[in-house]
C-alpha positions as CSV (number, residue, x, y, z in Angstrom):
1,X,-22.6,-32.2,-11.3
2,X,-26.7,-32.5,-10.6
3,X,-28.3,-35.2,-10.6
4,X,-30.0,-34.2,-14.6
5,X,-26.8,-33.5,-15.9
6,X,-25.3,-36.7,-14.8
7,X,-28.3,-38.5,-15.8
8,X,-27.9,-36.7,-19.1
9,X,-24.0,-37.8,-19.4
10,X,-25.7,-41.6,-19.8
11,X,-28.3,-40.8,-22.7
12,X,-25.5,-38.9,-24.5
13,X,-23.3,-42.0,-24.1
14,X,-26.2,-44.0,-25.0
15,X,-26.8,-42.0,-28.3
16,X,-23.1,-42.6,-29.2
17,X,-22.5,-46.2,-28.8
18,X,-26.1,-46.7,-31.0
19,X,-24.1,-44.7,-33.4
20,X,-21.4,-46.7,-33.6
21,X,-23.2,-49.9,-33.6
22,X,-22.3,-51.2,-30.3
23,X,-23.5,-53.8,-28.3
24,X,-27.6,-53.2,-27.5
25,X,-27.5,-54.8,-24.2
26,X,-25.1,-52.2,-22.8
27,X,-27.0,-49.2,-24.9
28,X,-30.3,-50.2,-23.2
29,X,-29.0,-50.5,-20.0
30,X,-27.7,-47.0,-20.0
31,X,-30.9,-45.9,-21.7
32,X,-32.3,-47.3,-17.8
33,X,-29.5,-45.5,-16.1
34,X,-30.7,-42.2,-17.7
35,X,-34.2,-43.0,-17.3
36,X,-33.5,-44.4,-13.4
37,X,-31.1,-41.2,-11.9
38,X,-33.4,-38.7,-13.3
39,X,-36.0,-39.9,-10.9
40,X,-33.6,-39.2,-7.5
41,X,-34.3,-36.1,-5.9
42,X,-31.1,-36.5,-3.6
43,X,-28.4,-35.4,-4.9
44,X,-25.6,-38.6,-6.5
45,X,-22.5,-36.3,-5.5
46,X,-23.6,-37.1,-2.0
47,X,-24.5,-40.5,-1.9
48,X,-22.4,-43.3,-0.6
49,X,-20.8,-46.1,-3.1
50,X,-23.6,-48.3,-1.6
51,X,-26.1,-46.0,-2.1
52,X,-25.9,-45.6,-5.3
53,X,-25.3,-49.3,-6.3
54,X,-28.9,-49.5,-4.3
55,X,-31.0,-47.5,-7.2
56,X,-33.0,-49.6,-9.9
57,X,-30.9,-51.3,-13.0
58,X,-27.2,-49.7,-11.8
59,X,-24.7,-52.4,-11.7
60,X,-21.2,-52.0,-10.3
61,X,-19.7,-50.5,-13.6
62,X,-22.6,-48.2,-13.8
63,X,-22.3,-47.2,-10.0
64,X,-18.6,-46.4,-10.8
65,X,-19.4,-44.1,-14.0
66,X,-22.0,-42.5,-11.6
67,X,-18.5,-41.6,-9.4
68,X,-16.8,-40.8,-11.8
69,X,-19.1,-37.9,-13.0
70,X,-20.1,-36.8,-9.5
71,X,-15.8,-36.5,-8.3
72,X,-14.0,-35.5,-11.5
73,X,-17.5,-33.9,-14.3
74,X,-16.4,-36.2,-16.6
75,X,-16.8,-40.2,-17.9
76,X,-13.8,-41.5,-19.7
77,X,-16.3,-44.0,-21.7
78,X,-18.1,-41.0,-22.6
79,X,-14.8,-39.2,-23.7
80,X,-13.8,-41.8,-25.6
81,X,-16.9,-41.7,-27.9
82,X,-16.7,-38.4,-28.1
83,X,-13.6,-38.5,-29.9
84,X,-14.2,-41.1,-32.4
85,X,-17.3,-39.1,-33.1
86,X,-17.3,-35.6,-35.3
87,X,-18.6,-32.6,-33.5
88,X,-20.7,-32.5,-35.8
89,X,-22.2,-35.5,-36.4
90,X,-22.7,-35.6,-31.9
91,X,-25.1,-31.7,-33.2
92,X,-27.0,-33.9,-35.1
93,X,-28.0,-36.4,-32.1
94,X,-29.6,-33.4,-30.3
95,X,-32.0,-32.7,-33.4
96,X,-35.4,-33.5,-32.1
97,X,-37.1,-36.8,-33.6
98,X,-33.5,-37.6,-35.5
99,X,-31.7,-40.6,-33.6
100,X,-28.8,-42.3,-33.9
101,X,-29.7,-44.9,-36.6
102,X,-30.4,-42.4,-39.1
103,X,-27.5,-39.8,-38.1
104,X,-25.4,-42.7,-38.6
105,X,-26.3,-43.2,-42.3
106,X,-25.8,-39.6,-43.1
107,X,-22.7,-39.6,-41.3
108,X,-21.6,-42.5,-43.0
109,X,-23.1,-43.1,-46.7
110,X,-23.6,-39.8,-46.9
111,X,-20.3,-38.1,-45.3
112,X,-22.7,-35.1,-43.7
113,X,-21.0,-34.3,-40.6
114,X,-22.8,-31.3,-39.6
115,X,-26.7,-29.7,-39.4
116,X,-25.2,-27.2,-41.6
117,X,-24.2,-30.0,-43.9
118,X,-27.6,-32.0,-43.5
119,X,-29.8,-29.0,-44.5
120,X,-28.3,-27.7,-47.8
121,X,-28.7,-31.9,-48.3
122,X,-32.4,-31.9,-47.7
123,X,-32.6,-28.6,-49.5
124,X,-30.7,-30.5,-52.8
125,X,-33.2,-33.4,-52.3
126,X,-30.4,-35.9,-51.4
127,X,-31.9,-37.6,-48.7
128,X,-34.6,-39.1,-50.5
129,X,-32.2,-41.2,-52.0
130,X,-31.6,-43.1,-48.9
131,X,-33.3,-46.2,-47.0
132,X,-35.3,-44.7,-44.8
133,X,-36.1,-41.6,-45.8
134,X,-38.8,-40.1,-48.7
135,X,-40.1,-36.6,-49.3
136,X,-42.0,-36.4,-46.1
137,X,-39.3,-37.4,-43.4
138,X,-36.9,-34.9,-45.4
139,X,-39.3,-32.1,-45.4
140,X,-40.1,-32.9,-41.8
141,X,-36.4,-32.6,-40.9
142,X,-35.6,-29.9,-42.7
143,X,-38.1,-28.0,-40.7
144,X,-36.7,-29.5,-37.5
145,X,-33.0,-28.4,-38.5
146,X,-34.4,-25.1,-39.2
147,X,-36.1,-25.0,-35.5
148,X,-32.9,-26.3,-34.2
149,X,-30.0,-23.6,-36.4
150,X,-32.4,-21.0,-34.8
151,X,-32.8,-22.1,-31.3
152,X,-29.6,-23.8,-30.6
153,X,-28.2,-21.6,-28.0
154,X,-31.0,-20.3,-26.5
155,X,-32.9,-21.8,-23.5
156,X,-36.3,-22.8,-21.9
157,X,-36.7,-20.3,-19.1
158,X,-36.8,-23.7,-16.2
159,X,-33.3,-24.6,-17.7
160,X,-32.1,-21.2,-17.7
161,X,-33.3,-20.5,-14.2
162,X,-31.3,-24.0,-13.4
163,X,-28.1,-22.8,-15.2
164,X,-28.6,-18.8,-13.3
165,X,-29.1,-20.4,-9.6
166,X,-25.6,-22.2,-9.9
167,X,-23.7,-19.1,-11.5
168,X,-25.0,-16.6,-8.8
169,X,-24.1,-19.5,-6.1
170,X,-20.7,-20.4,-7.6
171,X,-20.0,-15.7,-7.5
172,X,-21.0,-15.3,-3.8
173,X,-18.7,-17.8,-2.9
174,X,-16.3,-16.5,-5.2
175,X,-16.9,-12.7,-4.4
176,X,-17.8,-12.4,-0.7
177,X,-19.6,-9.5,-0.1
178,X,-20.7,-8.9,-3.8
179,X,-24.6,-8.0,-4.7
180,X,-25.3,-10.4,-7.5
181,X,-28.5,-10.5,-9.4
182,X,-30.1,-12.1,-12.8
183,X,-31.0,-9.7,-15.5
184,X,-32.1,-9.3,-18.6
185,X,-34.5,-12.2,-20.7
186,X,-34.5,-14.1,-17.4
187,X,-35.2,-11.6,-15.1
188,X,-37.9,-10.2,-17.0
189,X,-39.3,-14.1,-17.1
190,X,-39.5,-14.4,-21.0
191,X,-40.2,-17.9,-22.0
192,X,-37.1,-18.4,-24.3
193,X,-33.8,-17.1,-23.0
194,X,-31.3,-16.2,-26.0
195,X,-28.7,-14.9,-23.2
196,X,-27.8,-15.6,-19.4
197,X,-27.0,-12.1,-18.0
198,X,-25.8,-11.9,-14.2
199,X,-25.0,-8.2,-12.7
200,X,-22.2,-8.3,-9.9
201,X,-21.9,-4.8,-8.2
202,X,-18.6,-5.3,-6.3
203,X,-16.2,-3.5,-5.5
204,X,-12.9,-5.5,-5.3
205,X,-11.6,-7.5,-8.9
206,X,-13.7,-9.8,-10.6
207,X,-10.4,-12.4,-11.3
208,X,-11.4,-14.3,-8.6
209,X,-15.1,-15.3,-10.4
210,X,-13.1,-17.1,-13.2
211,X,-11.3,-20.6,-12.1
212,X,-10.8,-21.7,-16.2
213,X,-13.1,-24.6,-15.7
214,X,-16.6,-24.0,-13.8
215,X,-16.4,-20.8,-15.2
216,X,-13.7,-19.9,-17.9
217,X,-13.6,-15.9,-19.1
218,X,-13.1,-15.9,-22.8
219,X,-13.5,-12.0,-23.2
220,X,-13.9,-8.7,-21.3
221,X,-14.5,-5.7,-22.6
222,X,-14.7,-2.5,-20.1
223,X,-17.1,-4.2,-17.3
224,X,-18.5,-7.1,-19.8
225,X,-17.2,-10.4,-19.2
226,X,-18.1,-13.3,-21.7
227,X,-17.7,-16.7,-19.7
228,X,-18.4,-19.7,-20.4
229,X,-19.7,-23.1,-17.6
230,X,-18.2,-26.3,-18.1
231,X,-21.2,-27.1,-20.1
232,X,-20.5,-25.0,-22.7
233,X,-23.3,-22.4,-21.5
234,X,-22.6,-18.5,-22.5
235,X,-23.0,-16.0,-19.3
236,X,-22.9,-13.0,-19.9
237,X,-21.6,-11.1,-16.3
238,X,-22.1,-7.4,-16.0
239,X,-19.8,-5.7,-13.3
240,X,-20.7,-2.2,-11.6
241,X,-20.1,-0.8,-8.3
242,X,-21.9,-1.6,-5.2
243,X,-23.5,2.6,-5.5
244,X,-24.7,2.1,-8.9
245,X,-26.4,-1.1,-8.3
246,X,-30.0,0.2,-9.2
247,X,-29.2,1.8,-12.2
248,X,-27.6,-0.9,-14.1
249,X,-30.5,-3.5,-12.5
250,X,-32.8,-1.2,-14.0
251,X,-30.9,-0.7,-17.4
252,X,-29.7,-4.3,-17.8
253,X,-33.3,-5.6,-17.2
254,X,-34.6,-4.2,-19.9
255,X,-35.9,-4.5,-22.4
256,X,-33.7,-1.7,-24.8
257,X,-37.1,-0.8,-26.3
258,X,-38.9,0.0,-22.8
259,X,-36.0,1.5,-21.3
260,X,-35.6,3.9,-24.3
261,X,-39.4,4.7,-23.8
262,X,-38.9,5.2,-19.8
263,X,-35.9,7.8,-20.3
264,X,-37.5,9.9,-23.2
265,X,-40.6,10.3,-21.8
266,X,-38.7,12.3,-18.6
267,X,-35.9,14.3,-20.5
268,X,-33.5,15.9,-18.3
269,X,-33.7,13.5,-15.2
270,X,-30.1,11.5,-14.9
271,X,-30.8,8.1,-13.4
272,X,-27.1,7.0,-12.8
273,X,-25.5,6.1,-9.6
274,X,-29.0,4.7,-7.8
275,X,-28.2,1.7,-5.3
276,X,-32.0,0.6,-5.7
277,X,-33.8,0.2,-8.9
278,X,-36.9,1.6,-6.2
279,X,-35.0,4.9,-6.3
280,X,-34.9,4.9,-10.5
281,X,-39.2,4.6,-10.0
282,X,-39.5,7.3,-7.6
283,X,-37.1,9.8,-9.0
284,X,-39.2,9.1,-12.5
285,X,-42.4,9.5,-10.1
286,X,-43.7,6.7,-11.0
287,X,-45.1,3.6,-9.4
288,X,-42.7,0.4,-9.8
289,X,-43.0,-1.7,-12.7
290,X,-42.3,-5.3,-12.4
291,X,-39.4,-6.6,-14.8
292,X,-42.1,-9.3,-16.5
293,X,-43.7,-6.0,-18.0
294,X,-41.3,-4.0,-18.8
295,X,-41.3,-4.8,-22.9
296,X,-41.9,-2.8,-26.0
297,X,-45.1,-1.1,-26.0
298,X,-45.7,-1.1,-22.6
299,X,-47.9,2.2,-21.4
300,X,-45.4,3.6,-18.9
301,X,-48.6,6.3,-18.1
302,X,-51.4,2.9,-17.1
303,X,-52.0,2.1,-13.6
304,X,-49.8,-0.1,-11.9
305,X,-50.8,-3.8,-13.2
306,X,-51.1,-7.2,-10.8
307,X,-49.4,-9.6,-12.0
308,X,-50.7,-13.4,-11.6
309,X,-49.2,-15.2,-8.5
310,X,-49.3,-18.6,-7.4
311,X,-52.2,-18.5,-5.3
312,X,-54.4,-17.4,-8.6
313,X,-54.0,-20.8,-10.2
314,X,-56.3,-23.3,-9.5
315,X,-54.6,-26.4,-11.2
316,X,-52.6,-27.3,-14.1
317,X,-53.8,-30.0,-17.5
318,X,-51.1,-31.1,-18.8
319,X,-49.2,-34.0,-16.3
320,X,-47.3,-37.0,-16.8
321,X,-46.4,-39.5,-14.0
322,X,-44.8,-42.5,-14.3
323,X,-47.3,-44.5,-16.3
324,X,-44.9,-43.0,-19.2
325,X,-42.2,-41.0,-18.5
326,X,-42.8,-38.8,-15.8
327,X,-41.0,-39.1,-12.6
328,X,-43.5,-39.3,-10.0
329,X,-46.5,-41.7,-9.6
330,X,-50.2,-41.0,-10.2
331,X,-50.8,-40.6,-6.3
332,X,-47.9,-38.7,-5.5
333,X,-48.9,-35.8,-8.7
334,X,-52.1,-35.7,-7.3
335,X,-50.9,-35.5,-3.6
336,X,-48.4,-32.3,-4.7
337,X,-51.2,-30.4,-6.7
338,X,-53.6,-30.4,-3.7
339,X,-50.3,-29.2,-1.3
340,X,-50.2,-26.5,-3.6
341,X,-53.9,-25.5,-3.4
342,X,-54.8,-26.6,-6.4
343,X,-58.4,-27.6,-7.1
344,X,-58.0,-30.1,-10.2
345,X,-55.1,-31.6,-12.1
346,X,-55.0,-33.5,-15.7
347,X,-53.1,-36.7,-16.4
348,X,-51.7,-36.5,-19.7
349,X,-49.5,-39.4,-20.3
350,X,-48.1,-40.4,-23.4
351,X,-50.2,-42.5,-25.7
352,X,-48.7,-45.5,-27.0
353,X,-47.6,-43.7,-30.7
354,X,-44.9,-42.6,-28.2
355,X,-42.9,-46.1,-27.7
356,X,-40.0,-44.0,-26.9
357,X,-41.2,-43.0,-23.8
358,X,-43.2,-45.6,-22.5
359,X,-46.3,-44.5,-24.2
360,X,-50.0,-46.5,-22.7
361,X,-51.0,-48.9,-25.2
362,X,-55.0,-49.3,-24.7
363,X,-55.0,-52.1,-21.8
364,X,-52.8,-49.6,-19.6
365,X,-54.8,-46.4,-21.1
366,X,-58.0,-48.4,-19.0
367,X,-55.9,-49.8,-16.1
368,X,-55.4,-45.6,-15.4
369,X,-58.3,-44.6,-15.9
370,X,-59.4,-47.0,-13.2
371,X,-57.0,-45.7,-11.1
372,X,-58.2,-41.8,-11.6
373,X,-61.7,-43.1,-10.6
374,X,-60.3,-44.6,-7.3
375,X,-58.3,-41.4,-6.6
376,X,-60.8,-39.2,-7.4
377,X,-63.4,-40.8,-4.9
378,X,-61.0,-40.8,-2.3
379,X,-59.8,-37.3,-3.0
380,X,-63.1,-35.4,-3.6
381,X,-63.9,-32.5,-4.3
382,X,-60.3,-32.7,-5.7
383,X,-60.8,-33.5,-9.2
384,X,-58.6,-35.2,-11.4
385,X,-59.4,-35.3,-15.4
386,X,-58.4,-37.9,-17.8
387,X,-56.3,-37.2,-21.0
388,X,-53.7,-38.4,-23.1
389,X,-50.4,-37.0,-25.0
390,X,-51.2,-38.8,-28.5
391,X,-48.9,-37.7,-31.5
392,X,-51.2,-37.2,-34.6
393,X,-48.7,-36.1,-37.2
């Protein structure tokens, strides 16, 4: 397991045991464990017993949780909440802004034990009925269980990416000698991912990919395989042989609407069997497109367009260190955008109407501003702006 998903396994278990009422000291200090381990940029698996008793606010039981996770991808503490808990009612935890007080008294004086549940209730005006929550914090929720319904199994392209790296890892080693590439929303770098889609041009069986617990096959049809990670993340694995790898790259990228523009536009030509998407641009005799492009609407016929690269950016405004609940200090943030070439960078920490996550109240707000004026001296021209994450709703 990583180091975030580990670090996840404690907020989860966190969540649960508010749920169920159980002691707050324990709760908080797995709260710390969650916030402490995602701060470790070496990796728990490979840290020694001692090592790991060694971070910030992990005890001995703590440390052997950590193991537990790291050997076996599982906690029994965790399991064990997990089945006195509804599937359900553990949806409803992962609704933004809804914690585990109020899921618990919808779960429990209400008997909603799903999101499906909870919206035809704030749709019927129940909730209102309730300590805790009026008009506004059921029309606010509603709206947030709308969000969530819709987005639920889709990812942000940084977690997809995350999920994509350790499926194309886990295949080569699986499938020596096998060409393996992302496709689809990912490879085309669209913000939202609604599917990961791998290509695998090999030319052996694809049995070997599928152990029934890193990666479990639930359904194939013709050279489509529907797996699923240990997770619960959906891949979907396209299989082709090694000579065709171009061609499917190139159709699996997408999207359906450009590709349906690229062939019609040069009737006649056959595109199959290419072992470079290159060769699919230069039998079309046209330039290459990049994937990020290649979306509905796109004029096939315009020059050849350059996209932005790393080098073009000259800083970023939106930064959070560990004034709040970033993971890296002040200095270091700073330190990092200049390695990257970066001219300025903004420090927006959380404002103190954020208590959940260690939001400035005004005497820190000044403290780091001081701060900024103390780096920004030292690190001229280097600028570094001051701003602030407030929530206003």
């Amino acid at each position: 397991m990583t180091n975030k998903q580990i670090a996840g396994a404690f907020d989860e278990l966190a969540n649960l045991m508010e749920l169920h009422e159980e002691d707050d000291f324990r709760i908080r200090s797995y709260r710390n464990a969650y916030l402490n381990l995602r701060k470790i940029d070496r990796p728990l698996a490979d840290m020694t017993d001692a090592e790991i008793k060694s971070i910030k606010g992990v005890g001995p039981a703590i440390a052997g949780k950590i193991r537990e996770l790291a050997d076996s991808g599982k906690m029994a503490t965790l399991e064990k909440y997990r089945a006195q808990t509804p599937p359900g009612v553990v949806d409803m935890l992962e609704v933004n802004g809804f914690g585990p007080k109020k899921v618990r008294i919808v779960w429990k004086e209400m008997g909603v034990e799903s999101v499906g549940e909870l919206w035809y209730a704030c749709n019927e005006n129940r909730l209102v009925e309730y300590k805790g929550f009026g008009l506004k914090t059921q029309e606010d929720l509603k709206n947030k269980l709308e969000y969530y319904l819709k987005s639920r199994d889709k990812l942000h392209l940084d977690a997809a990416e995350e999920e994509a790296d350790f499926v194309c890892t886990w295949l080569s080693g699986r499938l020596p000698g096998a060409k393996i590439a992302v496709v689809g929303e990912l490879r085309r770098r669209c913000a939202v991912i609604s599917a990961l889609e791998i290509l695998v041009a090999h030319d052996g069986d694809m049995a070997p990919a599928f152990d029934g617990q890193t990666l479990n096959l639930e359904e194939q049809k013709n050279d489509v395989y529907l797996a699923r990670l240990e997770n619960n993340t959906q891949i979907r694995l396209y299989h082709c042989e090694p000579a065709a790898f171009g061609s499917k790259l190139f159709k699996y990228t997408g999207s359906t609407g450009f590709i349906d523009a690229f062939v019609k536009a040069r009737p006649g030509l056959d595109f199959k069997d290419l072992d470079s998407e290159e060769a699919v641009f230069s039998k079309a005799g046209v330039p290459f497109i990049e994937p990020e492009l290649r979306e509905p609407g796109f004029d096939i016929a315009s020059p050849p367009v350059n996209l932005i690269v790393d080098s073009d950016i000259r800083g970023v405004l939106h930064v959070h260190t560990d004034w709040s609940d970033g993971l890296h200090s002040l200095r270091d943030m700073c330190e990092h955008a200049q390695s990257l070439g970066y001219q300025y960078i903004g420090i927006t920490d959380h404002s103190q109407s954020a208590f959940y996550a260690n939001g400035l109240k005004p005497d820190r707000v000044l403290a780091q501003m001081e701060a900024i004026d103390e780096l920004n001296v030292e690190m001229a021209p280097f600028r570094i702006f001051k701003g602030i994450e407030s929530d206003i709703l």
